[in-house]
C-alpha positions, 0 to 999 in steps of 0.5 A: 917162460919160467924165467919172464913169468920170474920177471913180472913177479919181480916188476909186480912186487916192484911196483907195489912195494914202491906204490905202498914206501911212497904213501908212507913217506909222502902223505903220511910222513914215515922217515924210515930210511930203507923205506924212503930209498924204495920210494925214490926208486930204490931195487925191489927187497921184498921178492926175495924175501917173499920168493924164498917164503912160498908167499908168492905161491897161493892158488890166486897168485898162482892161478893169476900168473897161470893165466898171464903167462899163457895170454904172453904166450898167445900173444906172441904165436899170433905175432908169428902169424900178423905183423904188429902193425896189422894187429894194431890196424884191428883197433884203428879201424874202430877210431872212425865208428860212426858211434863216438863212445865206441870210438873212444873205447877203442882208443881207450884199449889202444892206449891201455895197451901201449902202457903194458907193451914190454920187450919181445917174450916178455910179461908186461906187468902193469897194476891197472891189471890186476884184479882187486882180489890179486892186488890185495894177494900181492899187497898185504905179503909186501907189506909184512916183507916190509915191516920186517925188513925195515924193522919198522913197526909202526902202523902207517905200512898197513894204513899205506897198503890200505890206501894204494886197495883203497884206490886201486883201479882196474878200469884203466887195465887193458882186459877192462878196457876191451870189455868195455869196447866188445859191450859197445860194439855188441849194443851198436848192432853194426859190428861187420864181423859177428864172429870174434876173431883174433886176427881181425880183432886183436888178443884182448878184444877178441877173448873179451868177446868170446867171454861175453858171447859164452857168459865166461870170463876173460880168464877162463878162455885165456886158460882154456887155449893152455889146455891140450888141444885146446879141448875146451876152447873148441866145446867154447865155440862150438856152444856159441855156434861158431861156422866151421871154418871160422873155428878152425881159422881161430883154432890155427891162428892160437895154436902154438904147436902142430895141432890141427881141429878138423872140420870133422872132429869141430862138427862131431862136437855136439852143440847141446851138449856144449851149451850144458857144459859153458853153463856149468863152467860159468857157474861160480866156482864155489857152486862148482867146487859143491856141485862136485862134492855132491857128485863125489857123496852121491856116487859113494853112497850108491856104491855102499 
């Protein structure tokens, strides 16, 4: 897993070190020469550089491929339970829905999907994924990688890297594309199966609306299944009163290990109190971060 999260990091630098070389030399005009071998495709210069100086390890980065490595992971434990063809069928059947933007939204997912399709164990990269906040993380350290291994100055590289943030769109991207989709099918009231489910909805869309479902991000549910046995996925469907057996079939259907969730410990879960604290996870993380603090001094200050 160590060595395919290597991988994407490579293809993600890749991309936008060549994204950022081809404005440069195309619309701005810079001739530099290693510059204009990267954008004709040239190998990757910036990961090794930026590898070895630890810029590749800031909490966004790091929590970014965190999370990307761990839906991979999911990814491939549901292939060992659905074949691909039958996953792919959890979104044909949405091309046929009596309402037509429904329809195109699925279609939309099944084609942002077979863009980030990559070979067996592998982390497809692809930018229309990455959050804007991760891309300028990514850009401005190539950027400087850049200007330094190129030993060209000028301030065209970062007017480049501004452009590429500049268009940066994340609405292509497979995580928007199911949201968009488990919005519509949330707003046409004939959704057949109310309860989300892997099998029946494929990965992306079924965490896309479990996340709309719980007032979560996609990012928190994918992170929470990495937990140990899945604690607070199962405090997540349990909130959104999810049937018993409905729970422990996802629960099977994600777990990767021999982990099982009983119907007993799934009912002794208390439903209040897992509704207080999907509230507190959904809360920005600055208001949490505080939150806690303030616990932290509270409780010092009793204790003086």
């Amino acid at each position: 897993m160590r060595s395919n999260a290597r991988q994407y990091l490579r293809s993600v630098i890749g991309q936008i070190e060549r994204r950022i070389c081809l404005i440069a030399t195309q619309d701005m005009g810079v001739t530099q020469e290693i510059l204009l071998t990267i954008a004709q495709g040239g190998k990757s210069h910036s990961f090794p550089v930026l590898e070895h100086s630890g810029l590749l390890k800031t909490v966004d980065i790091v929590q970014h491929l965190y999370v990307t490595a761990q839906q991979s992971e999911l990814a491939a434990r549901l292939l060992q339970k659905i074949s691909q063809e039958d996953l792919e069928s959890t979104l044909t059947r949405h091309l046929d829905h009596d309402d037509p933007v429904v329809a195109e939204a699925a279609m939309g997912l099944l084609v942002a999907q077979s863009k980030t399709t990559g070979a067996a164990g592998e982390i497809a990269a692809s930018l229309a994924d990455l959050l804007p906040e991760i891309a300028y993380a990514f850009a401005w350290p190539v950027t400087a990688a850049l200007a330094r291994l190129s030993g060209f100055s000028g301030l065209q590289l970062q007017q480049a890297t501004e452009r590429l943030l500049t268009a940066h769109d994340e609405s292509s991207g497979v995580a928007r594309k199911a949201e968009r989709l488990a919005q519509l099918l949330h707003q046409s009231k004939t959704e057949k199966d109310p309860i989300p489910h892997p099998m029946r909805d494929g990965l992306s869309l079924f965490v896309a609306r479990l996340a709309r479902q719980s007032g979560l991000t996609s990012d928190q549910i994918v992170a929470f299944t990495a937990e140990p046995n899945m604690a607070r996925f199962v405090v997540v469907m349990r909130a959104a009163d999810f049937p018993v057996q409905e729970a422990l079939s996802i629960f099977a259907a994600l777990d990767g290990g021999d982990h099982i969730l009983t119907a007993a410990t799934y009912g002794e879960t208390d439903r209040d109190r897992s509704l207080a604290l999907v509230s507190r996870w959904a809360s920005p993380h600055a208001h949490q971060n505080a939150e806690r603090i303030l616990s932290a001094d509270y409780l010092s200050d009793r204790e003086k």
